[in-house]
C-alpha positions as CSV (number, residue, x, y, z in Angstrom):
1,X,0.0,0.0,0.0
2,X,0.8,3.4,-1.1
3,X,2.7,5.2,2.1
4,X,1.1,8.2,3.0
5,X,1.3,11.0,5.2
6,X,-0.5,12.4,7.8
7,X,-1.9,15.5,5.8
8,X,-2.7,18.8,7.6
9,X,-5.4,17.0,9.1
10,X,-8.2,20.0,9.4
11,X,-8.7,22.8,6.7
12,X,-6.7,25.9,6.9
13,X,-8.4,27.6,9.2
14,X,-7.9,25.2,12.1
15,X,-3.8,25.7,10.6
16,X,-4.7,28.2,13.5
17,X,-4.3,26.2,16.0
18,X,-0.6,27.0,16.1
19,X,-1.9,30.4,16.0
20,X,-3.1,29.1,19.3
21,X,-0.2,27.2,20.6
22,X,1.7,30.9,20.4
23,X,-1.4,32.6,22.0
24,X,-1.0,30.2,24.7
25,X,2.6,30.7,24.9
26,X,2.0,34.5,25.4
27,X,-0.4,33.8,27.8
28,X,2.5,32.1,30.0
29,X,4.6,35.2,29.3
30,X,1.7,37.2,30.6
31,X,0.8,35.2,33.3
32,X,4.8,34.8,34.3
33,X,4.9,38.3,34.3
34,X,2.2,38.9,36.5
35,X,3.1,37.0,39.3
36,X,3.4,39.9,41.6
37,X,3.0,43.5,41.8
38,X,6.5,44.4,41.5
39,X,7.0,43.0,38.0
40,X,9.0,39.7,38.2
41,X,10.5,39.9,34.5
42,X,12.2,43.0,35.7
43,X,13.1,41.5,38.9
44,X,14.2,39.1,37.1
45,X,16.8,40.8,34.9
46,X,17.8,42.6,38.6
47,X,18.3,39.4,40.0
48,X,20.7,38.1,37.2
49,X,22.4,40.9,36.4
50,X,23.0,41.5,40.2
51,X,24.2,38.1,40.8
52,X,26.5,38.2,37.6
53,X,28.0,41.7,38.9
54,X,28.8,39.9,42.3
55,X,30.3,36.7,40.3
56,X,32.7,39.4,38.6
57,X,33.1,41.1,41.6
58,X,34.1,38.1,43.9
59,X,36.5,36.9,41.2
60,X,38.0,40.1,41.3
61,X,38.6,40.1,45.1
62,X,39.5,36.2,44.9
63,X,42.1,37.2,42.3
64,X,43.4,39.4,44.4
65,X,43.6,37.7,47.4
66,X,45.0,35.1,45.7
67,X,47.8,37.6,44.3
68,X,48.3,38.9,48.2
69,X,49.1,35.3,49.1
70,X,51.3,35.0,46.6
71,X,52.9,38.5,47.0
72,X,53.2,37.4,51.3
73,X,54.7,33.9,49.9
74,X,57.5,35.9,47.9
75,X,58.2,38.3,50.4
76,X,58.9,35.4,53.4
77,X,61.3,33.7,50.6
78,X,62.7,37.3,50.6
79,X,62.6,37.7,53.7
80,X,64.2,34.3,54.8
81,X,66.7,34.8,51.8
82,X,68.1,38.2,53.0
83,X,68.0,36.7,56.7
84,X,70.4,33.6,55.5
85,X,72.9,37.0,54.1
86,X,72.9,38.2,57.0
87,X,75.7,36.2,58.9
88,X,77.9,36.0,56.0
89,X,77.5,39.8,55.6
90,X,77.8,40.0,59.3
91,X,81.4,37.8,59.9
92,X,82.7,39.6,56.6
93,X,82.3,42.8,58.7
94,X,84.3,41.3,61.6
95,X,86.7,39.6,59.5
96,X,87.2,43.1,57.5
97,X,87.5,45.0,61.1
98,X,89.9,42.6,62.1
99,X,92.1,43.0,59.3
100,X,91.7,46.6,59.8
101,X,92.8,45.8,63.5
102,X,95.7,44.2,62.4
103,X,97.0,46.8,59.6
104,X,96.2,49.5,62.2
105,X,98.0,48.1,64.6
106,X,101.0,47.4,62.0
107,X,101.2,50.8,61.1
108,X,101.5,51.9,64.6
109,X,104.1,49.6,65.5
110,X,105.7,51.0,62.2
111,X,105.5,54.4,63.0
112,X,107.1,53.5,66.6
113,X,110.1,52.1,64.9
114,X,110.3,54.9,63.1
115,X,109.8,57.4,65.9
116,X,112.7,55.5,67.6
117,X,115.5,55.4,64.4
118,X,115.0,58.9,63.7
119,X,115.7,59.3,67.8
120,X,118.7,57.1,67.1
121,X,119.7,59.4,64.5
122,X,119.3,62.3,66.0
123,X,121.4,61.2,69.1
124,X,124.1,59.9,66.5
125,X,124.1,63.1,64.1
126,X,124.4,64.8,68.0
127,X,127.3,62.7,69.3
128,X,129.0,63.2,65.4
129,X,128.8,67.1,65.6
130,X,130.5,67.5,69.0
131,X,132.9,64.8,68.4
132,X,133.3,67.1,65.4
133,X,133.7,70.2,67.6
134,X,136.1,68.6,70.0
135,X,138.2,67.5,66.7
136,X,138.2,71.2,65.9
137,X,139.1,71.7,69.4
138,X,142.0,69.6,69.5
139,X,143.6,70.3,65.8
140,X,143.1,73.9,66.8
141,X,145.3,73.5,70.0
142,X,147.7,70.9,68.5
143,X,148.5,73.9,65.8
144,X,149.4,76.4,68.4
145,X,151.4,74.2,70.3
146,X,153.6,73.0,67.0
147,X,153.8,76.7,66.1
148,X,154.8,78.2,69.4
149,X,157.2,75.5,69.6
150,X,158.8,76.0,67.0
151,X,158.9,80.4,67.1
152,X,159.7,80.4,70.5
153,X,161.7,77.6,70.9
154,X,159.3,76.1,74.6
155,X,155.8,75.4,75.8
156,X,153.4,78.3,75.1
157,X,152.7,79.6,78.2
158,X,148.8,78.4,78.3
159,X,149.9,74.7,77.7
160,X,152.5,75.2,80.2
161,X,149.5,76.0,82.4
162,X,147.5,73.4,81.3
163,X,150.3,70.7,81.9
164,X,151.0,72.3,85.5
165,X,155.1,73.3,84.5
166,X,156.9,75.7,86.4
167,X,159.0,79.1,84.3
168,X,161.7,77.9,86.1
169,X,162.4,74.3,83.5
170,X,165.1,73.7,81.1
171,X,164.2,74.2,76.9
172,X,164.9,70.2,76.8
173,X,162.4,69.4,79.2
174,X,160.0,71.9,77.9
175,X,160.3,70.8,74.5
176,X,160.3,67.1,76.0
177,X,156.7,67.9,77.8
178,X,155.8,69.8,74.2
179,X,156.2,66.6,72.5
180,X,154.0,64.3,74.6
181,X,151.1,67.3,75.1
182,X,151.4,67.0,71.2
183,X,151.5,62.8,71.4
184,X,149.0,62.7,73.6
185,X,146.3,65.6,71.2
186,X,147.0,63.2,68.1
187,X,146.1,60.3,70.0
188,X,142.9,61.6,71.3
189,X,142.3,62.7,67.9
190,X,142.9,60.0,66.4
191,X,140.3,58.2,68.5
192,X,138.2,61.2,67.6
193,X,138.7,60.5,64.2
194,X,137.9,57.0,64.7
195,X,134.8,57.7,67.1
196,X,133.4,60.0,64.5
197,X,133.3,57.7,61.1
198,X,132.1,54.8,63.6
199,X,129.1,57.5,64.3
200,X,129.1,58.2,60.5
201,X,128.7,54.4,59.7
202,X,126.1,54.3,62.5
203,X,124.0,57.5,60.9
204,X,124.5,55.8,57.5
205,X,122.7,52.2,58.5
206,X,120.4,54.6,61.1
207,X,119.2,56.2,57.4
208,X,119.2,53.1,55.6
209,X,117.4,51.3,58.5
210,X,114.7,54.3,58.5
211,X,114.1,54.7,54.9
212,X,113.3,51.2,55.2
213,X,111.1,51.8,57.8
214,X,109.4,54.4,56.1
215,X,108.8,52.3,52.8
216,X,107.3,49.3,55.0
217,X,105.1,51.6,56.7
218,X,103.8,53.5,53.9
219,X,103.0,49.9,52.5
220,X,101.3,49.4,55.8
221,X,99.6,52.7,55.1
222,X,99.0,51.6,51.9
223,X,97.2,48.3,53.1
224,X,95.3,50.1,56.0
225,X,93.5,52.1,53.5
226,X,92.5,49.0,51.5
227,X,91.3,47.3,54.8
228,X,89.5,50.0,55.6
229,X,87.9,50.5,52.0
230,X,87.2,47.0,52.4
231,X,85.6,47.6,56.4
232,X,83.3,50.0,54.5
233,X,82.7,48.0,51.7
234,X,81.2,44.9,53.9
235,X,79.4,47.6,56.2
236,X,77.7,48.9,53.0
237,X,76.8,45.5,52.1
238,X,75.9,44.5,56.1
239,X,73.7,47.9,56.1
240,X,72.3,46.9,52.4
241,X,71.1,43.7,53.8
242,X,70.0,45.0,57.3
243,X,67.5,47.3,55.0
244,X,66.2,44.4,52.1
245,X,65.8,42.8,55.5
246,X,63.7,45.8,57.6
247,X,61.7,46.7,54.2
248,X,60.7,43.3,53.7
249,X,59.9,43.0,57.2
250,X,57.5,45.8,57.0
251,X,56.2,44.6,53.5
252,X,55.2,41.3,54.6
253,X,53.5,42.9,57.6
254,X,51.9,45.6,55.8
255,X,50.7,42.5,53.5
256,X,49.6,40.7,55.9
257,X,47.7,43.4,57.6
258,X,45.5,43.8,54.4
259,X,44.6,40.5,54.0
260,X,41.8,40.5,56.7
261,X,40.3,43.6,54.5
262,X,39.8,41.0,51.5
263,X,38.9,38.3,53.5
264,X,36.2,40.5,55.1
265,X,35.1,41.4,51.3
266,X,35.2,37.5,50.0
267,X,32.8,36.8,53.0
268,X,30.6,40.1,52.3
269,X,30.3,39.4,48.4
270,X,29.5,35.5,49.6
271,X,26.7,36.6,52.6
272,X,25.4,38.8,49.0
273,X,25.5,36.3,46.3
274,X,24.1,33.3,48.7
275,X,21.1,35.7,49.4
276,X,21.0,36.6,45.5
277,X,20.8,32.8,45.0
278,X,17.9,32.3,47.1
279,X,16.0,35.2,45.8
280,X,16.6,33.8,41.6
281,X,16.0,30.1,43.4
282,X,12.7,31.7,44.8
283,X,11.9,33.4,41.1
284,X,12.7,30.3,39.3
285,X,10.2,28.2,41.9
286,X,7.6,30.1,41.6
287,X,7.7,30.8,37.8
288,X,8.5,26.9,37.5
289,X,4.8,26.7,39.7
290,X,3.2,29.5,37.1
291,X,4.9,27.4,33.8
292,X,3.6,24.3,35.2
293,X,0.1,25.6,36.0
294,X,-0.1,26.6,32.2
295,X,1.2,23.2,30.8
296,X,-2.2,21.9,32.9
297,X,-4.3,24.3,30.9
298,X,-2.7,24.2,27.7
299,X,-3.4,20.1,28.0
300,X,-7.1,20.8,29.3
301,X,-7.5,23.3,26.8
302,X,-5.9,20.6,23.6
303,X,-8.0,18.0,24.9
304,X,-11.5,20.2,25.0
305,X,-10.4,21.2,21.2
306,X,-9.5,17.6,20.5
307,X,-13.3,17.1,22.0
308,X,-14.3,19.6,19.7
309,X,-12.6,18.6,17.0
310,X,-13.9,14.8,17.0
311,X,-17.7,16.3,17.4
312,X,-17.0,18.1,14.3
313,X,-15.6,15.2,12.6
314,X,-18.5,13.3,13.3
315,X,-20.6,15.8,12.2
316,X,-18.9,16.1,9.1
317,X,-18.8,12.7,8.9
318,X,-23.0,12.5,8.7
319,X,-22.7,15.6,6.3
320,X,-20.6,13.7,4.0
321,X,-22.5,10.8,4.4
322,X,-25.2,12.5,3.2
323,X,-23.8,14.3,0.6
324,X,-22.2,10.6,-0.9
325,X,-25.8,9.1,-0.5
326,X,-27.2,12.2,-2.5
327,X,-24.1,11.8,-5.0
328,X,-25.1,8.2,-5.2
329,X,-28.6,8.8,-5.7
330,X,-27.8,11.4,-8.6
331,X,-25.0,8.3,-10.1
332,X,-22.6,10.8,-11.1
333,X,-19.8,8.9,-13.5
334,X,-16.3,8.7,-12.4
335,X,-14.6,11.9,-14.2
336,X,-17.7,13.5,-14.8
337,X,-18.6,16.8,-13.0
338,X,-20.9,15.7,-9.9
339,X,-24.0,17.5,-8.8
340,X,-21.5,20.0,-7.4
341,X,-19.6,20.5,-10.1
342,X,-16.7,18.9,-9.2
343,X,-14.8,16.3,-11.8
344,X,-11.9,13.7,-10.3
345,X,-8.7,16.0,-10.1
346,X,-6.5,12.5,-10.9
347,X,-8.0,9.9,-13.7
348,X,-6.6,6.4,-12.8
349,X,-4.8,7.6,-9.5
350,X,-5.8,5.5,-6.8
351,X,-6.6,7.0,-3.7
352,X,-4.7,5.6,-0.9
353,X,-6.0,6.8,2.2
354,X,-9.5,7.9,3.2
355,X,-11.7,10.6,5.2
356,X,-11.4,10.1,8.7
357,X,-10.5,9.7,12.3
358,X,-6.7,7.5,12.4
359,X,-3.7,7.2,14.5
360,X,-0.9,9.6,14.1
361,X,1.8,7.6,11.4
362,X,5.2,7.5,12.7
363,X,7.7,9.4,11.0
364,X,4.7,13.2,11.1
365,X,4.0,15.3,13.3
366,X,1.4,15.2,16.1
367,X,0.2,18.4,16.2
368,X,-2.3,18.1,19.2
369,X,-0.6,15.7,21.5
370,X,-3.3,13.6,21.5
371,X,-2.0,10.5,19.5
372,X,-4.3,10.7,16.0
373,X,-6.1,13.2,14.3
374,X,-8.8,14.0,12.1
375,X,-8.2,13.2,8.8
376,X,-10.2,15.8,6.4
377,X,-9.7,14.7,3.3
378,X,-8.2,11.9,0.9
379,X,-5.5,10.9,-0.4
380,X,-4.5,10.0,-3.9
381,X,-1.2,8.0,-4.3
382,X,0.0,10.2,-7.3
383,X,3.9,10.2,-8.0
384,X,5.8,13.4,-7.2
385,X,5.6,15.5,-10.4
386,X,1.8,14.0,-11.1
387,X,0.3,17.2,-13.4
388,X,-3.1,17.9,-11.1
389,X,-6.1,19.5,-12.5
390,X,-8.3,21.7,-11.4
391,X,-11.9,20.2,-10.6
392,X,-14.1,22.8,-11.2
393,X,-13.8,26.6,-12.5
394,X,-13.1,29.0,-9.7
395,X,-10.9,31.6,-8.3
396,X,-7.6,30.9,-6.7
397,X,-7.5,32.3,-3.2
398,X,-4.0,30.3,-2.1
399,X,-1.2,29.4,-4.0
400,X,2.2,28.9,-2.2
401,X,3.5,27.3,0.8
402,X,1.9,27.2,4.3
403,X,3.3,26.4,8.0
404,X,0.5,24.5,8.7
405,X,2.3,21.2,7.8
406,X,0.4,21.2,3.9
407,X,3.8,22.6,2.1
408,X,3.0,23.7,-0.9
409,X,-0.7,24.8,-1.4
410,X,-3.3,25.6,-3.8
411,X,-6.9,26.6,-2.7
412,X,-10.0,27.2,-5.3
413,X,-13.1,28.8,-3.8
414,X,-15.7,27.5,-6.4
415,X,-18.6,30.1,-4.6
416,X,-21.8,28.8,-4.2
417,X,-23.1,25.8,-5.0
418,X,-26.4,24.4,-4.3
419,X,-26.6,26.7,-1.5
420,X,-23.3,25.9,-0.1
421,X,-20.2,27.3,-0.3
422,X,-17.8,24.8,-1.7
423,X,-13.9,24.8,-1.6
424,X,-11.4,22.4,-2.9
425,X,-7.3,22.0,-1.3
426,X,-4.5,20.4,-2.5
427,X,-1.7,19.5,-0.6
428,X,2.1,18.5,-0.5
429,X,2.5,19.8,-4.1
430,X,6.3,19.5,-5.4
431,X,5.5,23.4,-7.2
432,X,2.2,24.9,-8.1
433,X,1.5,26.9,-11.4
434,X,-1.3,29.4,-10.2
435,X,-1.3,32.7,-8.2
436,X,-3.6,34.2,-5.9
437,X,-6.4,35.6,-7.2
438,X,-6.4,33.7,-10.7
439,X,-9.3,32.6,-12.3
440,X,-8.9,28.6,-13.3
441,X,-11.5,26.7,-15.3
442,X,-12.1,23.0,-15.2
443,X,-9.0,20.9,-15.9
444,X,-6.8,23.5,-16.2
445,X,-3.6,22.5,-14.6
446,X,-2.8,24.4,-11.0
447,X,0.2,22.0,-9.4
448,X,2.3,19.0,-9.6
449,X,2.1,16.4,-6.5
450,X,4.6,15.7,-4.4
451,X,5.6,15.7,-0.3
452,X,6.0,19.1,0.8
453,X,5.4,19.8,4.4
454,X,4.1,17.3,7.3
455,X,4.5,14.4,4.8
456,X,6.7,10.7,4.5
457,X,5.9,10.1,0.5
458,X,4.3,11.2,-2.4
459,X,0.9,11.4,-2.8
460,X,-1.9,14.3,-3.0
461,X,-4.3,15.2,-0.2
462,X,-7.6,16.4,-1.4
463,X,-10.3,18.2,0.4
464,X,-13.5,20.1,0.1
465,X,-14.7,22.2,2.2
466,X,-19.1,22.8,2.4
467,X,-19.2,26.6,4.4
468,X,-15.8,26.3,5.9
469,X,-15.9,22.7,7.3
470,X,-14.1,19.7,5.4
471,X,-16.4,16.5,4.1
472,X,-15.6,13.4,2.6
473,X,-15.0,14.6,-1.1
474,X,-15.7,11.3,-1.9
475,X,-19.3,12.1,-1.4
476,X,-19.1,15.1,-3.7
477,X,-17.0,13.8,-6.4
């Protein structure tokens, strides 16, 4: 058997009951937004763009937090860092002191040594001059005595004196006592002589011995200096570690001191957003209560037109029923105009499914929830591409598609007839070749079948419509 599809089951007109479906749709929207005085929807849009502010906001203050810890845990590696520098920088400072010390106390030893060899010298160059003067002393008097001597022929009278000799002594003793004074001058000058270049030897190794001294304590000097430039050095250090080490002290405590501030935030943002959360959880409750309160009436309200629906069916039913028994009664030929007017729209097409009440096929649509539907009209198996004609003359009031699960579409108001007002519809058509508004006459060609809309295979669904209800065509054909 042909496959068919479950056609758009009422005429146009009850196409509306999607127009229904969305009025019931905005009649949750209104009801939703009615729930209290206030105006939810805008609550609503407070609610979540106040909870989404305090999402951003708590992040924020998180992040920070987070970057405080992380700040405190860099500052105690610091901290402990500069701390572990601190006795190296601490025992350099002693060790450079005591070197200072040391060279200090070098130089001062130095300078003690040198003190004492220029007193040595002095003493010496003291001890050369008068040894010097008494040399003077003694050539001088050696001189007059040799002179005197030899002018006078005796003692002069002052070394007569100074020897203790009387006027009264012979020449040969004077000259006698003239020749030791003179013996005994050279000898004391000569150990003059040789007292003063023993002191000159002396001052010469005194010099030598102090320039020495000198040149090892301006190298002392010398090596103070760099000790001490060193002292300084390891102080500045010391003192540049004491400070990384009292800055980070007070950074890690000023740190540590704001992190209660953030921590009071986190816990004021999450005392907002947990009462936020109940007030959306509140919303969502009741609008869930208001949503579900629809779905009740939009069932109640589909069953009552599924009620509906299935009285007029039957109605239609005993309307076509008639209608067939007056068609009968009149024997209208197959692919003759009936006593309305109408001739077979397919010659040779077998029709495939029939006027009436059926379960919803699988593979369609159930428009009404209710598991089958009303099936207004018939269908005839026709290929997709089957030329279909028009089966009376009238005027073209649809051509085109419609939402209402018939696809493509061409409706023929055929205006009254016998008293009624009589309609054909064809549905699922692969392309139609009327407009809206054309005239058509009998057997003029208005579409091609096919399985446009709510449909699992070709075919074409026929109807007629007597004053806007659908009846078995069957009975009219």
């Amino acid at each position: 058997m042909h496959k068919r599809a479950l056609g758009p089951g009422v005429r146009q007109p009850q196409a509306g009951g999607r127009s229904r479906r969305a009025a019931g749709a905005a009649v949750v929207v209104a009801l939703l937004a009615g729930l209290c005085a206030s105006g939810p929807a805008a609550i609503a849009d407070d609610l979540d763009d106040k909870q989404s502010q305090l999402n951003q906001r708590a992040q924020e203050v998180q992040q920070n937090l987070e970057f405080l810890d992380g700040r405190i845990r860099q500052t105690a590696a610091d901290l402990a860092t500069y701390q572990g520098q601190l006795p190296g920088a601490q025992q350099a400072l002693l060790d450079a002191q005591s070197r200072v010390t040391a060279a200090t106390n070098e130089v001062n030893a130095l300078a003690v040594r040198v003190d004492a060899a220029q007193q040595n010298k002095a003493k010496i160059t003291a001890q050369i001059e008068a040894d010097r003067g008494k040399m003077d002393s003694t050539k001088k008097l050696i001189g007059e005595i040799a002179s005197e001597a030899y002018m006078s022929g005796g003692v002069p009278s002052n070394l007569s004196l100074m020897l203790g000799s009387g006027e009264g002594g012979s020449l040969t003793s004077s000259l006698d006592l003239a020749d030791q004074v003179m013996e005994s001058q050279n000898a004391a000058l000569t150990q003059l002589s040789q007292q003063s270049a023993a002191n000159v030897n002396s001052e010469a190794r005194l010099a030598a011995v102090e320039s020495e001294i000198k040149e090892l304590k301006a190298l002392a000097d010398e090596a103070l200096r760099k000790e001490q430039a060193a002292r300084d050095d390891a102080a500045a250090k010391k003192a540049a570690v004491d400070k990384l080490i009292d800055d980070t002290s007070r950074l890690s405590k000023e740190l540590e001191a704001a992190k209660p501030a953030i921590q009071k935030q986190i816990a004021d943002l999450k005392t907002q957003q947990d009462q936020v959360a109940a007030e959306i959880a509140e919303r969502d409750r009741r609008l869930r209560e208001a949503w579900e309160a629809e779905q009740r009436r939009i069932a109640e309200q589909r069953a009552e037109e599924a009620r509906q629906a299935a009285l007029a069916a039957g109605q239609a039913r005993a309307a076509a029923e008639a209608a067939a028994q007056a068609a009968r009664d009149n024997a209208v030929q197959p692919g003759s105009p009936s006593a309305f007017g109408l001739a077979n729209p397919f010659r040779g097409i077998p029709i495939t499914s029939g006027f009436g009440w059926r379960a919803t096929p699988p593979g369609s649509i159930d428009f009404y929830g209710t598991g089958g539907y009303m099936h207004t009209g018939i269908d005839f198996g026709a290929p997709c591409g089957t030329p279909v004609y028009a089966p009376a003359a009238g005027t073209v009031t649809t051509a085109g598609w419609l939402n209402n699960g018939g696809g493509n579409t061409v409706m023929i108001s055929h205006g009254v007839v016998q008293g009624n007002s009589l309609t054909t519809v064809f549905y699922h058509n692969t392309s139609v070749a009327v407009s809206p508004g054309q005239y058509v006459s009998q057997g003029q060609l208005i579409a091609y079948s096919g399985t446009t809309g709510n449909s699992t295979g070709c075919h074409s669904h026929f109807e007629t419509w007597l004053n806007g209800s659908p009846v078995d065509p069957m009975g009219l054909l």
